[in-house]
matplotlib code that plots the C-alpha trace (Angstrom):
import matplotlib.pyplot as plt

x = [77.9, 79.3, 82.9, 81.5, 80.3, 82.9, 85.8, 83.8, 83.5, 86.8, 88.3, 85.7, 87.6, 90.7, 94.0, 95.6, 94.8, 93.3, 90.4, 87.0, 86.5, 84.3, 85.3, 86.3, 83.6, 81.1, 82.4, 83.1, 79.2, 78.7, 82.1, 81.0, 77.3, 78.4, 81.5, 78.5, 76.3, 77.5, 77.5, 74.0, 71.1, 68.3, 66.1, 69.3, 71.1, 67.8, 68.0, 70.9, 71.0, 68.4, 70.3, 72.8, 70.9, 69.2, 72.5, 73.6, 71.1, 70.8, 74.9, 73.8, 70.9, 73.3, 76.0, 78.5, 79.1, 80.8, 79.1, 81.5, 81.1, 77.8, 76.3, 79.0, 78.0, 74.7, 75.6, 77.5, 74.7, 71.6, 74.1, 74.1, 70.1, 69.6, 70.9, 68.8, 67.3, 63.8, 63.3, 61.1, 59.9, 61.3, 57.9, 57.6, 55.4, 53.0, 53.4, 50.4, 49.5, 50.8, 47.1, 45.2, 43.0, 43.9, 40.9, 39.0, 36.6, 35.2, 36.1, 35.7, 32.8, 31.3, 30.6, 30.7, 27.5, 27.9, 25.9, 27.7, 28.3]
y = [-15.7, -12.1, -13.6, -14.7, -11.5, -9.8, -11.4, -11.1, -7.4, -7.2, -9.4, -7.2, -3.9, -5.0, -3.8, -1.7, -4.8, -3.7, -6.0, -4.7, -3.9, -1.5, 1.7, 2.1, 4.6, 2.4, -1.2, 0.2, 1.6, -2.7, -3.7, -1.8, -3.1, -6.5, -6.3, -5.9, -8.1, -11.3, -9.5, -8.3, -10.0, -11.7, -8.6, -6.5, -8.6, -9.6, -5.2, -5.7, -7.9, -6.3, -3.2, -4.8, -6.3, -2.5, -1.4, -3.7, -3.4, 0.0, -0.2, -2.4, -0.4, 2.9, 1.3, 1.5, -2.5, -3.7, -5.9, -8.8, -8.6, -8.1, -11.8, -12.7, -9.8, -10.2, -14.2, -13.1, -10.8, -13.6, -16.1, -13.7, -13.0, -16.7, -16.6, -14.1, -15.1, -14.9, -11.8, -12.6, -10.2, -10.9, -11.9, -10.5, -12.3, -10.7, -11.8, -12.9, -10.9, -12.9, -14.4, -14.4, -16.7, -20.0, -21.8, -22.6, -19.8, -20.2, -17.7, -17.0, -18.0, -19.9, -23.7, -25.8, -24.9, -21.3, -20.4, -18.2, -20.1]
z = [-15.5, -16.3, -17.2, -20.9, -21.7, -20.0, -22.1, -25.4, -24.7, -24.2, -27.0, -29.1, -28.0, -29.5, -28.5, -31.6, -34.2, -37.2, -37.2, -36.7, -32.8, -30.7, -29.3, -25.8, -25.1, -26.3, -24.5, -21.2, -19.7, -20.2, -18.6, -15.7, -15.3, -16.3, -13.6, -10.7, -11.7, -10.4, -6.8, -7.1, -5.9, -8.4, -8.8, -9.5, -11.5, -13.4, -14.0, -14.9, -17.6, -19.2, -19.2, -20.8, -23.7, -24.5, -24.4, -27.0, -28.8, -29.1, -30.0, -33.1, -34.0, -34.1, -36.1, -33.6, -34.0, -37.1, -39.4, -38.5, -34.6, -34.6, -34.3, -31.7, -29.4, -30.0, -28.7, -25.6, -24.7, -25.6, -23.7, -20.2, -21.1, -20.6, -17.1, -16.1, -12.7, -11.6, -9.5, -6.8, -4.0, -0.5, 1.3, 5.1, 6.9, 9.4, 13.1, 15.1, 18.4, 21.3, 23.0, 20.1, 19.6, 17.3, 17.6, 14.6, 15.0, 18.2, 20.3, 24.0, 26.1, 23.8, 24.2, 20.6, 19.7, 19.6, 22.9, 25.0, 28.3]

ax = plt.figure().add_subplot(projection="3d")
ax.plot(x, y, z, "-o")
ax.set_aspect("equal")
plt.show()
C-alpha cells in the first residue's frame, strides 16, 4: 500500500535534475509516516493516511508543489486514501460469573409458573 506513494514521493524529490521536484524538507515528514504505515494496525494506519492527505494538501495549498507535479501527487496520495481501512474498535467481551443462572428467566425456587416451591 505505502510503496506507491512512497516511490512517487521520492521520484517527485528529484535527485539534482532540473525538472520541477519538491524540497527535501517538505517530502520527508510523509516518507516517514508513509514508511510506518504498512506496519500499523487499521485504526493507525487509517490515522495515518489521513495525515498524509492534510499534509499534502496543505503542501499544495502553500505552494510548495509545482504546478506540474501537483495532479500526480495529488493521485498517489488519493490512490493510498482509497486503501484506507475501516477502523473498528477491538470489542472485549464481558465474562459471565461462574453459577449464574442461564435459565430463561426463571430463577431459583421457582416451579414454571412462577410460584416459589
Amino acid at each position: 500500500m505505502r510503496v506507491s506513494l512512497l516511490a512517487g514521493v521520492v521520484l517527485l524529490v528529484g535527485c539534482g535534475s532540473s525538472e520541477p521536484r519538491l524540497a527535501r524538507s517538505d517530502t520527508q515528514p510523509l516518507i516517514a509516516l508513509t514508511a510506518r504505515i504498512a506496519d500499523e494496525g487499521a485504526c493507525a494506519q487509517a490515522r495515518d493516511i489521513a495525515a498524509v492527505r492534510a499534509r499534502a494538501v496543505r503542501l499544495v495549498n502553500q505552494g510548495r508543489v509545482p504546478a506540474k507535479l501537483q495532479e500526480p501527487f495529488l493521485s498517489g496520495v488519493n490512490a493510498l486514501g482509497e486503501q484506507t481501512p475501516a477502523c473498528v474498535p477491538a470489542v472485549t467481551p464481558t465474562p459471565t460469573a461462574p453459577g449464574k443462572d442461564k435459565g430463561h428467566g426463571h430463577g431459583k425456587g421457582r416451579d414454571k409458573h412462577g410460584d416459589e416451591g
